[in-house]
N, CA, C and O atoms as a GROMACS GRO file, in nm:
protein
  440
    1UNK      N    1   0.196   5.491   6.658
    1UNK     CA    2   0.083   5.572   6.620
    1UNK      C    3   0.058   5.674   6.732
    1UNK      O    4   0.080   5.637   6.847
    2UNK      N    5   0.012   5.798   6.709
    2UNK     CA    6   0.036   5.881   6.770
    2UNK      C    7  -0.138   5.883   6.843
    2UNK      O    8  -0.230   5.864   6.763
    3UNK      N    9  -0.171   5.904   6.982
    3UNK     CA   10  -0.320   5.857   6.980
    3UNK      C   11  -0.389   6.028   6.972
    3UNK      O   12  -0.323   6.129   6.996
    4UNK      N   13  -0.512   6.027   6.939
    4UNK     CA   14  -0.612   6.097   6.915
    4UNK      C   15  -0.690   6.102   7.036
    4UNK      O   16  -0.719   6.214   7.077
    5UNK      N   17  -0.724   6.013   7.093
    5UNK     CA   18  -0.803   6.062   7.242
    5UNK      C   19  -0.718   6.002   7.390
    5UNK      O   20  -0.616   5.934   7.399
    6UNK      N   21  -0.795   6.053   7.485
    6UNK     CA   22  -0.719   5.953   7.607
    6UNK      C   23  -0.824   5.938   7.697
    6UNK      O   24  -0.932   5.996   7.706
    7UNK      N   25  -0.794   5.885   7.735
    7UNK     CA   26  -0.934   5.801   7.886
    7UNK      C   27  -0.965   5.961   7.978
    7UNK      O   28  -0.880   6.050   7.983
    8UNK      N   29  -1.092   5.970   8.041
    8UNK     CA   30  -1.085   6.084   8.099
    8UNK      C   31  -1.017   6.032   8.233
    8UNK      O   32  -0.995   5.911   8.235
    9UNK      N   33  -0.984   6.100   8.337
    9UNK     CA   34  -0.909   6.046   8.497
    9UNK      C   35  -0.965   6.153   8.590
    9UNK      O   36  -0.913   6.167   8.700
   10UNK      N   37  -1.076   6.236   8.548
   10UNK     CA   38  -1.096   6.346   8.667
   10UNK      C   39  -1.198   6.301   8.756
   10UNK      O   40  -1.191   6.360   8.864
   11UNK      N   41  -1.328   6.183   8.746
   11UNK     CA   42  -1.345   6.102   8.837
   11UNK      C   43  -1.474   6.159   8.809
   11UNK      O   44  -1.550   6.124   8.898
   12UNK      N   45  -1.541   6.242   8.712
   12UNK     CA   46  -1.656   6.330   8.711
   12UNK      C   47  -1.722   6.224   8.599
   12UNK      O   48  -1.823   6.159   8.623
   13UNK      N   49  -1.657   6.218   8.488
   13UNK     CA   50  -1.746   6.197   8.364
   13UNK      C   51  -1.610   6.056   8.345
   13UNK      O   52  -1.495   6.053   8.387
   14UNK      N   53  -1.702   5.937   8.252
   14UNK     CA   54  -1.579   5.794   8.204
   14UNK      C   55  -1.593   5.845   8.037
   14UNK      O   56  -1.672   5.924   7.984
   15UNK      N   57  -1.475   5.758   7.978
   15UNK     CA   58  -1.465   5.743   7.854
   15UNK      C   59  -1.371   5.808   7.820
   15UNK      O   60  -1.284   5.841   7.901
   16UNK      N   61  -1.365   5.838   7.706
   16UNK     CA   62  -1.248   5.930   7.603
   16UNK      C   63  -1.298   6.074   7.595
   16UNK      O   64  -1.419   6.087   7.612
   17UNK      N   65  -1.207   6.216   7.564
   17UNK     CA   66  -1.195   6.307   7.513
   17UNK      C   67  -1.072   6.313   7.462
   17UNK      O   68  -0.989   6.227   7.489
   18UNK      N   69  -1.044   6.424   7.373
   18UNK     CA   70  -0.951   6.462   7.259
   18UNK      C   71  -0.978   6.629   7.254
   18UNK      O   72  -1.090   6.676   7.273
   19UNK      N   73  -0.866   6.705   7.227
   19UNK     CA   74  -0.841   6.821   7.244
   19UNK      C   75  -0.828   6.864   7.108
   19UNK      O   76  -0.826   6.982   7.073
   20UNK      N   77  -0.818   6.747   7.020
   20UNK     CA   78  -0.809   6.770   6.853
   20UNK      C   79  -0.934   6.837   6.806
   20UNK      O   80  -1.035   6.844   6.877
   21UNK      N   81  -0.924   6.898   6.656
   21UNK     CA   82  -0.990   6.950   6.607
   21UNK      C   83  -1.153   6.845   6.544
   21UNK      O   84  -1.117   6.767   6.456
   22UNK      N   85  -1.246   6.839   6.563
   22UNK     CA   86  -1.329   6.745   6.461
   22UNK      C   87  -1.325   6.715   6.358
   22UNK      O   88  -1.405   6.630   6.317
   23UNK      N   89  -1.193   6.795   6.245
   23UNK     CA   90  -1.224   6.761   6.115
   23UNK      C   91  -1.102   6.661   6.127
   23UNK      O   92  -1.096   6.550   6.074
   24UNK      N   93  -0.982   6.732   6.225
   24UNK     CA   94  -0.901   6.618   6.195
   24UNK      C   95  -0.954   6.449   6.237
   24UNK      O   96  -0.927   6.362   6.155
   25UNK      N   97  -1.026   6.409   6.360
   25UNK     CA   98  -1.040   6.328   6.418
   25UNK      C   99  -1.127   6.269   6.316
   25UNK      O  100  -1.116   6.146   6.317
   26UNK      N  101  -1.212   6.313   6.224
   26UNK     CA  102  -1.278   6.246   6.126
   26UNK      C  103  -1.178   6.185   5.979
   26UNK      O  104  -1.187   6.098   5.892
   27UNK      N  105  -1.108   6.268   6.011
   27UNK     CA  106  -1.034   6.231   5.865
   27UNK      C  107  -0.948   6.151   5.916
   27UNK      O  108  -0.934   6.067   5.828
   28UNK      N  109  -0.855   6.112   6.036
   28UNK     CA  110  -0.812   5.992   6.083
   28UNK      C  111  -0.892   5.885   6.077
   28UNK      O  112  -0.852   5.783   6.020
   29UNK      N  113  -1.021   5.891   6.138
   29UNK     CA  114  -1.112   5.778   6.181
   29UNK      C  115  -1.163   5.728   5.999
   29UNK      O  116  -1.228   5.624   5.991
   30UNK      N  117  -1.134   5.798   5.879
   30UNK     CA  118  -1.162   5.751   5.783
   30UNK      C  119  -1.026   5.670   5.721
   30UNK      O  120  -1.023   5.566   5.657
   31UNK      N  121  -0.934   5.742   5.756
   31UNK     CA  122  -0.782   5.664   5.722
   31UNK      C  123  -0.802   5.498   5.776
   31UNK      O  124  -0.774   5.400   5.708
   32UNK      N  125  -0.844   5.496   5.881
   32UNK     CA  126  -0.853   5.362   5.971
   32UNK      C  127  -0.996   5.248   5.929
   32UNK      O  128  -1.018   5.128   5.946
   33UNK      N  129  -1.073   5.367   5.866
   33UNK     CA  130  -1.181   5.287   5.808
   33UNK      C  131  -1.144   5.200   5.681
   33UNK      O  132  -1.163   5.080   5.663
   34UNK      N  133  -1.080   5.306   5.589
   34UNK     CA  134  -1.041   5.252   5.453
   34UNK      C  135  -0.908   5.130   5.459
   34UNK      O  136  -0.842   5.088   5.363
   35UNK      N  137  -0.899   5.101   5.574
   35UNK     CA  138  -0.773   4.967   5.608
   35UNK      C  139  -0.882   4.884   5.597
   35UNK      O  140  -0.833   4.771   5.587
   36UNK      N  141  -1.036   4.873   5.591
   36UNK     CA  142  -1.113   4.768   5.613
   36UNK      C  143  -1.098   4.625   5.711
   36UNK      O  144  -1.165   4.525   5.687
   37UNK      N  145  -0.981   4.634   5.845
   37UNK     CA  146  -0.955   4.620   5.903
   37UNK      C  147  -1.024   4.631   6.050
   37UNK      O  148  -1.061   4.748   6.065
   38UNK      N  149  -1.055   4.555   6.159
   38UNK     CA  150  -1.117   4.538   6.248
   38UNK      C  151  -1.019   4.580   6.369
   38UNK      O  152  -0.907   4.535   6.348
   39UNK      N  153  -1.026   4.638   6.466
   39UNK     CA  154  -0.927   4.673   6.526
   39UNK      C  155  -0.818   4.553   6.615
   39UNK      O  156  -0.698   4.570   6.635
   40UNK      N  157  -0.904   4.423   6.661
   40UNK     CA  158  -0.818   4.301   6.628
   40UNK      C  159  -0.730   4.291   6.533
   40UNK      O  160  -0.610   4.275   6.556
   41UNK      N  161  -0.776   4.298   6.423
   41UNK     CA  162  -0.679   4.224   6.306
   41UNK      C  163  -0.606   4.332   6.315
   41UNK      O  164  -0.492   4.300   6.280
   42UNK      N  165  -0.609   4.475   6.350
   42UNK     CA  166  -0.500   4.636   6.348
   42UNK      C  167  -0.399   4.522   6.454
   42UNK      O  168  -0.293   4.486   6.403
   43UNK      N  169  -0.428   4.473   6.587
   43UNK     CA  170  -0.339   4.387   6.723
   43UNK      C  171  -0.257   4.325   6.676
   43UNK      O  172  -0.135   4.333   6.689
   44UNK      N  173  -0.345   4.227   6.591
   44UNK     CA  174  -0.271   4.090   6.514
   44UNK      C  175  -0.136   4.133   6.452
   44UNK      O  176  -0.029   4.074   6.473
   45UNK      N  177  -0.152   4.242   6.370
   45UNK     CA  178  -0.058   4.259   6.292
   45UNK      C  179   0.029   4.354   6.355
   45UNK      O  180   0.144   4.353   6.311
   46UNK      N  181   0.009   4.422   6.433
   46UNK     CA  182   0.116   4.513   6.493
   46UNK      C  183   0.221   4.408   6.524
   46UNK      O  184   0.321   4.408   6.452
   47UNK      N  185   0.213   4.337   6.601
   47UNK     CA  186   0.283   4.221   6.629
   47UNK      C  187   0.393   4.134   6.513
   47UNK      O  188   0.512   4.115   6.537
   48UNK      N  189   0.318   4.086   6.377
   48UNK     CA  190   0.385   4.072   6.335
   48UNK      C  191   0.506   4.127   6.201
   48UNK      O  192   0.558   4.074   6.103
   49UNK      N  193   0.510   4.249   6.261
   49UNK     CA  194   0.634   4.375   6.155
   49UNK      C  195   0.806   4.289   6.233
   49UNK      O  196   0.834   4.231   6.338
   50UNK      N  197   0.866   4.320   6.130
   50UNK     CA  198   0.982   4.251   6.187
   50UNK      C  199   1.072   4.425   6.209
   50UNK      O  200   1.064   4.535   6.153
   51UNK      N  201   1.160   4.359   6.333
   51UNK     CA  202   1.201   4.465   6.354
   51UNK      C  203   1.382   4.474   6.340
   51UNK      O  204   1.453   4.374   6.342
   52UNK      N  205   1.429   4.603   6.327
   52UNK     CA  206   1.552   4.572   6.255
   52UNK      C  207   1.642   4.549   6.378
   52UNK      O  208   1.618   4.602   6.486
   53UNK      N  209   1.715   4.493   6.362
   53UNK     CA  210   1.826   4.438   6.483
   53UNK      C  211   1.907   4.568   6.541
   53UNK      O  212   1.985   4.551   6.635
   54UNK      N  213   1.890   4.696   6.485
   54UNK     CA  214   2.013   4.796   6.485
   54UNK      C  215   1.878   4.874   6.592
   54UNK      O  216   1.920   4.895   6.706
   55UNK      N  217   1.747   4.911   6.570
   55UNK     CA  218   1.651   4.959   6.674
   55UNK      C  219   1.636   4.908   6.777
   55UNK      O  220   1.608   4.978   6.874
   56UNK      N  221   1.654   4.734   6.792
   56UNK     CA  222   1.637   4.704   6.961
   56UNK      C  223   1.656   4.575   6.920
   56UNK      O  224   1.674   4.532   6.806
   57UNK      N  225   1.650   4.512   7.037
   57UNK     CA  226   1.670   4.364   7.056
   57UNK      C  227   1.587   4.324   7.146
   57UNK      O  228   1.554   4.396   7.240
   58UNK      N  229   1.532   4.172   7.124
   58UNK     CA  230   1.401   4.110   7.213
   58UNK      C  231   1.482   4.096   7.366
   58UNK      O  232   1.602   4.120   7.380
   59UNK      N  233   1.406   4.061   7.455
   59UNK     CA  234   1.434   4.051   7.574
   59UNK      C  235   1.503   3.941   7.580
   59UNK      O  236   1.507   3.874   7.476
   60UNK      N  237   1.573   3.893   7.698
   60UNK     CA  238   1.654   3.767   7.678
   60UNK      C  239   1.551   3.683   7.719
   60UNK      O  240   1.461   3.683   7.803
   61UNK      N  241   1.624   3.568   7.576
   61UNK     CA  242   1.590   3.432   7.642
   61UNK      C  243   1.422   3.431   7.573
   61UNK      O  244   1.350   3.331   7.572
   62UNK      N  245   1.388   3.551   7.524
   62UNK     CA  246   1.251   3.519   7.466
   62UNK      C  247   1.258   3.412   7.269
   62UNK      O  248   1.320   3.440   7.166
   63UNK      N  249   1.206   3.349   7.287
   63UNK     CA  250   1.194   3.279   7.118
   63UNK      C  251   1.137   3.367   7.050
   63UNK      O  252   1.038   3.425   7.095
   64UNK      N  253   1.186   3.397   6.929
   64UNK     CA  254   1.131   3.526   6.794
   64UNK      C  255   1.169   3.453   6.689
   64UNK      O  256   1.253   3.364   6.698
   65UNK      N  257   1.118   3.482   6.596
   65UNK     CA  258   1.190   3.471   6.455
   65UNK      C  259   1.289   3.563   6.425
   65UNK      O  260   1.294   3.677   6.470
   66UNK      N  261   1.400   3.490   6.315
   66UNK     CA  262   1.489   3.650   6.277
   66UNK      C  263   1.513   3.585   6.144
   66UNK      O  264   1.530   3.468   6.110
   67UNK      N  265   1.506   3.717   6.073
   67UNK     CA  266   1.582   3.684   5.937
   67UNK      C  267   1.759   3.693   5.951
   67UNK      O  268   1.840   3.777   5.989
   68UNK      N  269   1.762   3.620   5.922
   68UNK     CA  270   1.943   3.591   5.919
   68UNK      C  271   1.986   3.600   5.743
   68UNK      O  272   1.916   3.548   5.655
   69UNK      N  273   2.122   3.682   5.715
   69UNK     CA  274   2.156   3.686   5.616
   69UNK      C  275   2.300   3.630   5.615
   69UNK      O  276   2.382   3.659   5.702
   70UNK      N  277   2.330   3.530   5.489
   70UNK     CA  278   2.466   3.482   5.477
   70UNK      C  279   2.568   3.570   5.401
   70UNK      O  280   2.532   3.674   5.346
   71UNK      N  281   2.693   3.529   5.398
   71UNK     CA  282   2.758   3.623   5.354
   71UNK      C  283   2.722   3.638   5.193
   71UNK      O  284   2.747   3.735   5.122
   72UNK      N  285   2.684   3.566   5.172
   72UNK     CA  286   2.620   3.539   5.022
   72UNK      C  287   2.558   3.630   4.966
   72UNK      O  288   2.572   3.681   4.855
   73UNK      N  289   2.459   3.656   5.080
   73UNK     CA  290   2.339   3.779   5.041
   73UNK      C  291   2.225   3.667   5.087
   73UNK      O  292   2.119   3.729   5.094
   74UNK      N  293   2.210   3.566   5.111
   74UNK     CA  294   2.108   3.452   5.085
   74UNK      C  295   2.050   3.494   5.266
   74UNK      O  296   2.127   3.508   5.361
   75UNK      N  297   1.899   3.506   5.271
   75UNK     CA  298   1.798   3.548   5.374
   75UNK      C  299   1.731   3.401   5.409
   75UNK      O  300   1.686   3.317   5.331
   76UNK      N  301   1.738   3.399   5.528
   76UNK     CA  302   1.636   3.283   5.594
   76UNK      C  303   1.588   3.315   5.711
   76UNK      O  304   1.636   3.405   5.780
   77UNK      N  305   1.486   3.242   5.747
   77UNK     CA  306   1.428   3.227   5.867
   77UNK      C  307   1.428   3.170   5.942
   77UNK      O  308   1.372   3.061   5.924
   78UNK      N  309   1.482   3.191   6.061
   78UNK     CA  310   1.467   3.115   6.204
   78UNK      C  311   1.447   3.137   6.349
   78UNK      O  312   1.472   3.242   6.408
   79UNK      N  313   1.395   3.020   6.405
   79UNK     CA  314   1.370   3.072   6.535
   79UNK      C  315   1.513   3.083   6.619
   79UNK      O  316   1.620   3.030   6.587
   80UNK      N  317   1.488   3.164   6.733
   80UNK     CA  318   1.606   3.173   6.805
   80UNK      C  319   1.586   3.257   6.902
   80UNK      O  320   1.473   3.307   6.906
   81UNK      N  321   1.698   3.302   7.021
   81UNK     CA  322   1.688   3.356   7.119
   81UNK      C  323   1.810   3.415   7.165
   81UNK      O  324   1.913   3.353   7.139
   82UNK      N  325   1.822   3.552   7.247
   82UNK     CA  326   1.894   3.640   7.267
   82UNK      C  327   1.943   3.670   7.418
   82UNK      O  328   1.877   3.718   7.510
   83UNK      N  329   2.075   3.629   7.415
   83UNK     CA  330   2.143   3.669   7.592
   83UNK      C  331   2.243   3.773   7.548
   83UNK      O  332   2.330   3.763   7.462
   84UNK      N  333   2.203   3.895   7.641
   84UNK     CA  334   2.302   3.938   7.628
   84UNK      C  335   2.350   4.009   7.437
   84UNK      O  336   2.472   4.014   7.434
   85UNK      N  337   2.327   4.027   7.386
   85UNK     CA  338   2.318   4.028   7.275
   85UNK      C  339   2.347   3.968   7.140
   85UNK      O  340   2.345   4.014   7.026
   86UNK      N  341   2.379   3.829   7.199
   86UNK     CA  342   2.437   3.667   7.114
   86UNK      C  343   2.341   3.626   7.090
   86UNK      O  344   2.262   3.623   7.184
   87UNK      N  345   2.303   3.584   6.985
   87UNK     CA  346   2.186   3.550   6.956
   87UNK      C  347   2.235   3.359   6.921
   87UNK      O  348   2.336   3.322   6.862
   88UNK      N  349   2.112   3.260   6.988
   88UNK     CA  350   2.113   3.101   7.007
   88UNK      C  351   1.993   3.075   6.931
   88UNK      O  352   1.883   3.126   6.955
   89UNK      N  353   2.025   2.976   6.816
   89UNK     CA  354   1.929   2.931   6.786
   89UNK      C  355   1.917   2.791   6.696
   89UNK      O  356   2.024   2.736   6.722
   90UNK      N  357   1.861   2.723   6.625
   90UNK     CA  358   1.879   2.618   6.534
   90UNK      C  359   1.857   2.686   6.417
   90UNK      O  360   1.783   2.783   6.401
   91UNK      N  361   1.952   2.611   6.308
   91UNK     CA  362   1.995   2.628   6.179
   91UNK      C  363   2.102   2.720   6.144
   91UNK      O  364   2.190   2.718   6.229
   92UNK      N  365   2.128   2.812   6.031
   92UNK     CA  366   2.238   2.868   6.030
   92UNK      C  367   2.228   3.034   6.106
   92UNK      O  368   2.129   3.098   6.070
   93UNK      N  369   2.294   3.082   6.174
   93UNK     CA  370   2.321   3.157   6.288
   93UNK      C  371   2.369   3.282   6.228
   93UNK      O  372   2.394   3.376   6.304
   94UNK      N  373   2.387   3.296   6.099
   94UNK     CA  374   2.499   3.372   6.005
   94UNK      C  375   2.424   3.539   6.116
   94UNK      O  376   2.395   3.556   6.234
   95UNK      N  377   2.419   3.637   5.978
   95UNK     CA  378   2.416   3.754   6.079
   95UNK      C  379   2.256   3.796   6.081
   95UNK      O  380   2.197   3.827   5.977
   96UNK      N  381   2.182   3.794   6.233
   96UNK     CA  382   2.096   3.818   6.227
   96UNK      C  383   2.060   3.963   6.206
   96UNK      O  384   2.130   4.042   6.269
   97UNK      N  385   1.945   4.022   6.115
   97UNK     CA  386   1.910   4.170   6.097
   97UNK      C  387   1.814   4.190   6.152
   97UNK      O  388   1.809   4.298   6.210
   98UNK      N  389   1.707   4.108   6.160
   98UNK     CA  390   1.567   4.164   6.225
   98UNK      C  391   1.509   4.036   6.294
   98UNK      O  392   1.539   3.919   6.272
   99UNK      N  393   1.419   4.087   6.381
   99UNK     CA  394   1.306   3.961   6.448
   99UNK      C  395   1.189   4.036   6.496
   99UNK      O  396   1.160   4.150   6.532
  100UNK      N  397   1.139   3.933   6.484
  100UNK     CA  398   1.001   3.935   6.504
  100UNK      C  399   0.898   3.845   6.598
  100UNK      O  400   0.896   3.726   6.564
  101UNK      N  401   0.790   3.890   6.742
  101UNK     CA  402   0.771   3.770   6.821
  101UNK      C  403   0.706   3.669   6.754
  101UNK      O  404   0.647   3.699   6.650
  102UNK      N  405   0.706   3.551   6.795
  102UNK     CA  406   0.622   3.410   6.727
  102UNK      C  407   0.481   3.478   6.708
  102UNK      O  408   0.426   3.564   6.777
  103UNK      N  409   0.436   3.411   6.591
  103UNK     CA  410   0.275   3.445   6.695
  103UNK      C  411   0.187   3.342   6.748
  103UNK      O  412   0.223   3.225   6.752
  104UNK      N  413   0.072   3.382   6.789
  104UNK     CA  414  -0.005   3.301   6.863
  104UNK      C  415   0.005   3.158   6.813
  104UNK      O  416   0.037   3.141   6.695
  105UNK      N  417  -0.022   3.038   6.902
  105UNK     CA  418  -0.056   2.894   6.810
  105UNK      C  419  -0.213   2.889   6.829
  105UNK      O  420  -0.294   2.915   6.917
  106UNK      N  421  -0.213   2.841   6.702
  106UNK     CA  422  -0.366   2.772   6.679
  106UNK      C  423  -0.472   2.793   6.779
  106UNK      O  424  -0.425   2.774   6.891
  107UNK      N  425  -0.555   2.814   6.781
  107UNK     CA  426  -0.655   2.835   6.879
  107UNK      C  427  -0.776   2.702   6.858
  107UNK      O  428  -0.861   2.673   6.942
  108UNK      N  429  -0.754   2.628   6.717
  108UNK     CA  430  -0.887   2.641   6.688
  108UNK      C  431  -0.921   2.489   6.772
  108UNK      O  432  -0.861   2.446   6.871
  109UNK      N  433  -1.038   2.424   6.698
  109UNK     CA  434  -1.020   2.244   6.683
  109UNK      C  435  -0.894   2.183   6.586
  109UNK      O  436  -0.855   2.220   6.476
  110UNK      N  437  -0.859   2.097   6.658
  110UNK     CA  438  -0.708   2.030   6.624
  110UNK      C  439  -0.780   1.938   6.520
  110UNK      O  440  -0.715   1.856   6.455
   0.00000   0.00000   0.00000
């Protein structure tokens, strides 16, 4: 997402300015309204988009999910982890296309 304001840094005045026009900055700030979305739940979910294996690869050694496809055509899910660009994990290993990080565990009462 491309941002609309930035922190001020000249040491005079705090907060945000934007060099954008007011009508645009309103008609964004309504795009973001009509997600009825809290800017948490905007966090939450950035996080979980899966990403395609051909744009990047997780850091090593981090646990993600990946969808793995068999030669079949048949898609599953699993956890796993990446050295080097070999990807280790449990269950079938076939060819991974995308991953995605875990997300958070449970926060709540157990």
């Amino acid at each position: 997402m491309e941002r609309l304001t930035h922190e001020r840094s000249n040491g005079i005045k705090s907060g945000y300015w934007s060099p954008e026009k007011k009508e645009d900055l309103i008609n964004r700030l309504a795009e973001y309204e009509e997600t009825g979305l809290a800017p948490k739940e905007i966090l939450l979910l950035r996080g979980l988009n899966w990403i395609p294996c051909r744009e990047r690869l997780p850091e090593d050694e981090n646990i993600v999910l990946v969808t793995t496809v068999t030669k079949k055509g048949l898609r599953n899910v699993n956890r796993a982890y990446c050295i080097d660009g070999c990807w280790h994990g449990s269950g079938s290993m076939a060819e991974v296309i995308a991953w995605r990080p875990l997300p958070e565990p449970y926060r709540g009462k157990a």
